[in-house]
N, C-alpha and C positions, 0 to 999 in steps of 0.2 A: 118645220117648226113644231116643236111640241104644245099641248095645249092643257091647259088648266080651266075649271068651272069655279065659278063665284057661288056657293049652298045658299047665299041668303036668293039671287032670282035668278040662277043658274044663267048667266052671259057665260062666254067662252074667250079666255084672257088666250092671245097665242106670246109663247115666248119660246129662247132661243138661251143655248146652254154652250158657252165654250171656255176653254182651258179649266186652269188645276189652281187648288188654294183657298185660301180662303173665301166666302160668297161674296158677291157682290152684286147689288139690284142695279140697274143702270133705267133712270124712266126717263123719258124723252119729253120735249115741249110741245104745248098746244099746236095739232095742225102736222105734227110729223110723225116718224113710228121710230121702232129700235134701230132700224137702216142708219138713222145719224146717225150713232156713236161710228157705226165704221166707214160711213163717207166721209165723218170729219175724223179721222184717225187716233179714235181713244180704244177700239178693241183688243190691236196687236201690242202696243205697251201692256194694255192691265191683263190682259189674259194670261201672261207669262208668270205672274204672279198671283190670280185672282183665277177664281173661278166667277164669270159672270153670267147671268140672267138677263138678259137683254129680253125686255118687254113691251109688246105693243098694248098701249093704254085702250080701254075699252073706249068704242068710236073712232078708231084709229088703227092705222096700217091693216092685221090679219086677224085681228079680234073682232068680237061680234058690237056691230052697229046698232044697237036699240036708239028708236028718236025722241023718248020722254025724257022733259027736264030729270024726271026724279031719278030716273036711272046712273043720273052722275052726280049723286051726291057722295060726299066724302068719305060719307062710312063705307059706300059699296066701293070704290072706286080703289082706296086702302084698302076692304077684303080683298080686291081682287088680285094684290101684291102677298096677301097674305095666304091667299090660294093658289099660288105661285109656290111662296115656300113650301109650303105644304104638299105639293103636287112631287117638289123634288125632297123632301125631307132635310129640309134645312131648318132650324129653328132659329136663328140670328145671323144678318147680313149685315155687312155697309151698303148703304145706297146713297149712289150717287145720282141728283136729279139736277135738270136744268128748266130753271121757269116755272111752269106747269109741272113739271116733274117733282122741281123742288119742292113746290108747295105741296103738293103729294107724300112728298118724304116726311115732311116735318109734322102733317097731320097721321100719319102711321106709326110715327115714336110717336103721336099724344095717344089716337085709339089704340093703338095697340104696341103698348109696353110688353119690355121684352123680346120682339123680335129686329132688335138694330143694335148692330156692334159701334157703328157711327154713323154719322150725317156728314154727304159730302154736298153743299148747295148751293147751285150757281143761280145768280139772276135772280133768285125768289123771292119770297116775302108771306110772313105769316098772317099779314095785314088780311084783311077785305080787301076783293079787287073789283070793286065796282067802281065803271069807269075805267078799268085799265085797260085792257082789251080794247076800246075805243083811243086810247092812248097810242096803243104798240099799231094798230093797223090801221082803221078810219072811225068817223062818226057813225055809230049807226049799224056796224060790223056786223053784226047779231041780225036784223031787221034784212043783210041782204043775203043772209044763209038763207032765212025762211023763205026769202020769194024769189030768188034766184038760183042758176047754178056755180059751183066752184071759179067755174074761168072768169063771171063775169064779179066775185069778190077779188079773184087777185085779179084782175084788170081796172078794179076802185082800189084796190092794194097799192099799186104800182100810179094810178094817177095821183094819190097824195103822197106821192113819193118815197112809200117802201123799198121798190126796189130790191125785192127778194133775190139771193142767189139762186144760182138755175136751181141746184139738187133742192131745195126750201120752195121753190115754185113748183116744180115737178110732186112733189110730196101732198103741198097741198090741192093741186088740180084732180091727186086719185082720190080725195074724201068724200065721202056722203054729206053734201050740204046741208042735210038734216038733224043728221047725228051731229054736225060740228056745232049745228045751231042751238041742238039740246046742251053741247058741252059748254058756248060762252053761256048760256041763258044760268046756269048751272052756275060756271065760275062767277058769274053776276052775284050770284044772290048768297055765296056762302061766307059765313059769317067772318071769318076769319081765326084766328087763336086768341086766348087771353093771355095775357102777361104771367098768370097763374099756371095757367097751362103749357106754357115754353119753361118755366121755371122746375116744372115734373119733371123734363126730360133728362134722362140720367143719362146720354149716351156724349163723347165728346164732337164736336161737329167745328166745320169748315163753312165759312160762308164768304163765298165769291164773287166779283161781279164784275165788268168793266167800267173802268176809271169813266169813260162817257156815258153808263146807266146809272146816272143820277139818281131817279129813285131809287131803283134796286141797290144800290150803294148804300143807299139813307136806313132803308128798311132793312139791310145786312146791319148794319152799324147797330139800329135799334133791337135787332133783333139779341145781338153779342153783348149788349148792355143787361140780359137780365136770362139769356141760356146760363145754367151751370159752368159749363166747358166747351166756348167757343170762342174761335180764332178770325178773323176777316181778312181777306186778301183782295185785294184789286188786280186784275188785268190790264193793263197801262193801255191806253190807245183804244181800246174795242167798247160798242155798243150791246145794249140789250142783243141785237143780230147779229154781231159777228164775234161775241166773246164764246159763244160754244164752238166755233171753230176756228178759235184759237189751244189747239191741243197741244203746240207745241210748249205752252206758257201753264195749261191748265193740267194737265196728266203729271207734271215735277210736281206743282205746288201739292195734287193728291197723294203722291208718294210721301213726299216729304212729312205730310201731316201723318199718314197713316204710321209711318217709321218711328213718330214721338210718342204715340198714346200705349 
């Protein structure tokens, strides 16, 4: 993997560069690294037509682990996609984010206009996520990164009935319980977008979700009520958990959109 620096406090983003076309950022969700998009089979579709950037978010997979809340705030977290581009000379992608990822993407068209061709976003929400993260895994999530290790939150993971697939469990047992606790502590506290601020964004986008993530459903819907030029699709049958690997449903519907704009 190749690697990129963030100038505002020099962390070390590692990312991964394959096929030909036009860019495409690919950022992965809370707790996993760039490894998803090709476990769940979105690499060998887009690559053929895409050139992607496939990126491990800072505190995650090959990137460097700092354990301060402040280290993941959104401005650095967005540089450090923009020191990506930068690293490879690209000045505007598409990014395709899932979740965490997504909301990633959506605050990088607000910081920093002009480097996104579109928005591809699954599961996300522009909202505040306080309180989500206690939603998606257990009570209290955050509380047993700090004083515990990984196996023993996906072992409260799994007792309230997450039931992660294995590659999603194995993902999360190689993290820095630290670093992941900076990262909820992090998504806790960030504010969210304003309706003003979704309304700037001049780029056309896609907003996905499965028909069974109800929130993330609601917060696409609202979010498509006041984007300039956005579209909402549902993934029929799948949850916040198993609508990212559903690629067999979600890689057409991103053609398709990208095909129209």
């Amino acid at each position: 993997m190749e690697h990129a620096r963030n100038p505002d406090d020099g962390v070390r983003i590692a990312f991964d560069v394959v096929g030909e076309g036009e860019p495409m950022l690919l950022v992965h969700g809370t707790g996993l690294s760039s490894q998803m998009w090709r476990g769940a089979g979105y690499v060998e579709p887009l690559s053929a037509s895409h050139r992607l950037l496939l990126v491990d978010l800072r505190g995650h997979g090959r990137s460097d682990k700092p354990h301060e809340e402040s280290a993941y705030s959104m401005a650095r977290v967005t540089g450090d996609l923009v020191a990506v581009l930068d690293q490879v000379g690209v000045e505007r992608a598409h990014l395709l984010g899932y979740s965490a990822g997504a909301r990633v993407g959506v605050n990088l068209g607000a910081l920093h206009p002009g480097r996104l061709l579109s928005l591809l976003l699954g599961g996300g929400s522009a909202r505040s996520q306080r309180g989500g993260l206690d939603q998606i895994f257990f009570p209290d999530c955050a509380a047993v990164l700090e004083n515990h290790d990984m196996a023993e939150f996906v072992r409260r993971w799994e007792q309230a009935g997450g039931a992660p697939a294995e590659p999603v469990r194995r993902a999360f047992l190689a993290n820095d319980p630290r670093a992941m606790a900076a990262w909820f502590r992090a998504s806790e506290d960030a504010p969210g977008l304003s309706d003003q601020q979704l309304r700037a964004l001049d780029v056309p986008a896609l907003l996905f979700a499965g028909s069974l993530d109800h929130a993330r459903l609601r917060d696409s819907r609202a979010a498509q009520a006041v984007l300039p030029d956005a579209q909402v699709a549902e993934v029929s049958g799948h949850d916040h958990l198993s609508t990212i690997s559903a690629s067999q449903e979600v890689v057409p519907l991103v053609e398709r959109f990208l095909a129209t704009w």
